[in-house]
Wavefront OBJ file of the C-alpha trace (Angstrom):
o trace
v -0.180 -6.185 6.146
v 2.052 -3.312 5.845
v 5.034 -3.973 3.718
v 8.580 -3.968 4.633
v 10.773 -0.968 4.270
v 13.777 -1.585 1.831
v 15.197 1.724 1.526
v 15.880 4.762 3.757
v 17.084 8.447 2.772
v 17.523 10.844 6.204
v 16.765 14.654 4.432
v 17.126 17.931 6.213
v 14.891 19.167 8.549
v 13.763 15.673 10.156
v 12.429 14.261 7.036
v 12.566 10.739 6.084
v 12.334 9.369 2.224
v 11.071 5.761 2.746
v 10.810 3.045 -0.111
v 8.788 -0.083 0.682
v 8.574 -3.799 -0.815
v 5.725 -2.749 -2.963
v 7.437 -0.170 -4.557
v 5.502 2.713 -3.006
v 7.436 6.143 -1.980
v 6.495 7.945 1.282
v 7.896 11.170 3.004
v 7.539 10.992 6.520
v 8.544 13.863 9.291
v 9.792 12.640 12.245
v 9.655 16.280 13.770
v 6.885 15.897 16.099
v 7.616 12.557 16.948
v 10.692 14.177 18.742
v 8.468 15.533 21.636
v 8.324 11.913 23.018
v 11.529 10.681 25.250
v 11.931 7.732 23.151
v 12.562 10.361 19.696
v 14.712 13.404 21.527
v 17.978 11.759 20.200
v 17.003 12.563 17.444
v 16.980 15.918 17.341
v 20.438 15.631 16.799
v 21.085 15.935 12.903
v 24.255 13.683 13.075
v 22.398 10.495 14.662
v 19.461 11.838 12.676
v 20.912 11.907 9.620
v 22.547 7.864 9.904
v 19.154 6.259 9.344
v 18.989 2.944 8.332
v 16.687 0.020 7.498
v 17.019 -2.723 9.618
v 14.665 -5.896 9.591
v 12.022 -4.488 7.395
v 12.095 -0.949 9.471
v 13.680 2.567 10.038
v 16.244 2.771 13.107
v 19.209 4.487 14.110
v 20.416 2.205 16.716
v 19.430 -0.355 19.037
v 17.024 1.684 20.648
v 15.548 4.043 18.166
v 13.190 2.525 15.801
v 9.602 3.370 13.466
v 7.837 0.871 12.616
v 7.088 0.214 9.163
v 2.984 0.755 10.205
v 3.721 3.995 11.423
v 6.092 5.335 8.541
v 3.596 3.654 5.638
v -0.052 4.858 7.414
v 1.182 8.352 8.102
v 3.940 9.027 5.450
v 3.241 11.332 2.703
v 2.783 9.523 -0.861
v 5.320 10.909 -3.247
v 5.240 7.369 -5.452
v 2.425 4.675 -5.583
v 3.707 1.542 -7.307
v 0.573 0.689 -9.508
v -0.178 -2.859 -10.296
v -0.936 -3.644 -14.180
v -4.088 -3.073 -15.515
v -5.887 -6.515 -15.905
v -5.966 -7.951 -19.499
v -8.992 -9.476 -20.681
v -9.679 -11.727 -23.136
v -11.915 -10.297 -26.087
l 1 2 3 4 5 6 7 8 9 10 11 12 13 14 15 16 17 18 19 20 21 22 23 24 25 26 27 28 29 30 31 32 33 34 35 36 37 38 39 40 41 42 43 44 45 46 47 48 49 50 51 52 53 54 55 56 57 58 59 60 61 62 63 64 65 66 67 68 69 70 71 72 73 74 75 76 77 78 79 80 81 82 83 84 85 86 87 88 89 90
């Protein structure tokens, strides 16, 4: 299951700086998402730019969303939270 998004940073140039529940970091350009009719608002940078999380996902208002699957599978890593190493007993 694809975690939740906690934390949303709208950069220049249609760029999106997502952080997710389990810590990991992802880039994600919503450029050529804007050919579709349900993105072109977004084109312009002052709706653009008021990104938000809202229930666990990326929107802008009540009809502009990602979903977190989308923004997690084909976002760019910049940050991978890494789990402990496991201790074992000697």
């Amino acid at each position: 299951m694809t975690p939740d998004v906690v934390k949303v940073q709208a950069l220049p140039e249609t760029k999106l700086r997502v952080e997710f529940a389990d810590g990991s970091i992802r880039l994600f350009d919503v450029k050529p998402l804007l050919q579709f009719p349900a993105f072109t608002e977004l084109s312009d940078a002052g709706l653009f730019m008021k990104a938000k999380v809202l229930n666990g996902t990326v929107a802008w208002n009540d009809e502009i969303d990602i979903s977190p699957d989308t923004l997690y599978l084909r976002g760019d890593v910049m940050h991978v939270n890494q789990a402990p190493e496991a201790i074992t007993a000697s």
